[in-house]
TORBA-842477 format. One record per residue: residue number from 1; x negated, y negated, z negated of N, C-alpha, C in turn. Coordinates in steps of 0.001 Angstrom, whole numbers, plus 500000, padded with zeros to 6 digits. Each point is the difference from the previous one (the first is absolute). Example, Ala and Ser with C-alpha at 12.3 -4.5 7.8 and 13.67 -1.06 7.14 Angstrom:
PT   n n.east n.north   n.up ca.east ca.north  ca.up c.east c.north   c.up
PT   1 486810  505690 492200  500890   498810 500000 499100  498800 500000
PT   2 500350  498950 500720  499180   498810 499940 500770  498910 499270
END
This chain:
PT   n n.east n.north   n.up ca.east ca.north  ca.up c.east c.north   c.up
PT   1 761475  711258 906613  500140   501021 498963 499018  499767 498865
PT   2 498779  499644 500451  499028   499974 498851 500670  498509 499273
PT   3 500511  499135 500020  500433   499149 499388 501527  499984 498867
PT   4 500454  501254 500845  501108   500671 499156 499839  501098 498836
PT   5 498544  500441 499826  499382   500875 499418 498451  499507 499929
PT   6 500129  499070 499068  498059   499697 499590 498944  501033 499479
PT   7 501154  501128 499067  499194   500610 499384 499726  501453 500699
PT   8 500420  499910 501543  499716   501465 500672 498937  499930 501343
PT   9 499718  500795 499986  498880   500051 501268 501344  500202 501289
PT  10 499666  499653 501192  501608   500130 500336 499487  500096 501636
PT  11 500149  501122 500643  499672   500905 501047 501176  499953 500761
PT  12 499696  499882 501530  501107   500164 501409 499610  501042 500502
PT  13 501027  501485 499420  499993   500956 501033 500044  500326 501569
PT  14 499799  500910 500543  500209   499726 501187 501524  500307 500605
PT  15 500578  500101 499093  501792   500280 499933 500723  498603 500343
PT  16 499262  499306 499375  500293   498583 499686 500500  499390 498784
PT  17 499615  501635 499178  500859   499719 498665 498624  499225 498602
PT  18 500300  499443 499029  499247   499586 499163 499368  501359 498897
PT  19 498640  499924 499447  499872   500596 499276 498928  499674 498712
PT  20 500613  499241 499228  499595   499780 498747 499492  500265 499200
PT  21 498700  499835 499547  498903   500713 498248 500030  499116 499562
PT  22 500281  500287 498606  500022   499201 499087 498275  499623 499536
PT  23 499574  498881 499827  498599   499774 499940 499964  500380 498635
PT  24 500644  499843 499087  499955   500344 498523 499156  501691 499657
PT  25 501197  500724 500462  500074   501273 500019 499377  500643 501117
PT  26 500110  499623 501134  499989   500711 501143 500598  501336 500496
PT  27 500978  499755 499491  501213   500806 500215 501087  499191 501146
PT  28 500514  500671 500774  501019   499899 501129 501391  499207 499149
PT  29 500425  498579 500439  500420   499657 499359 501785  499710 500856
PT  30 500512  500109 499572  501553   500391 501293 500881  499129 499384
PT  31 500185  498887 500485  501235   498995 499390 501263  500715 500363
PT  32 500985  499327 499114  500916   500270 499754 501067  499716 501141
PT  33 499443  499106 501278  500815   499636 501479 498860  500561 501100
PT  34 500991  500258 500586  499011   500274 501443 499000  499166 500155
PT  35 498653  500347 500242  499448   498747 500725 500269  499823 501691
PT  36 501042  500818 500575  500176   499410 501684 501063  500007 499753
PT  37 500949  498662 499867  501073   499588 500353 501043  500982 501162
PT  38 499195  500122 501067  500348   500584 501112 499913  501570 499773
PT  39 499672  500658 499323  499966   501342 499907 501740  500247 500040
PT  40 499637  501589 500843  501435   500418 499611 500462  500499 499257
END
């Protein structure tokens, strides 16, 4: 993930889900695709 997103600080919940800050801003940053493939 951090290689798919250079410019975010990039955190493994304990959900298993991704959670992204933007290092710029540091604001919560939410792409536009899931980050778990597998989600339902």
């Amino acid at each position: 993930m951090e290689q798919r997103f250079p410019f975010c600080h990039v955190t493994r919940l304990s959900s298993g889900q991704w959670f992204l800050t933007e290092k710029a801003t540091g604001r919560e940053y939410n792409p536009s695709e899931p980050a778990t493939p597998n989600a339902r």
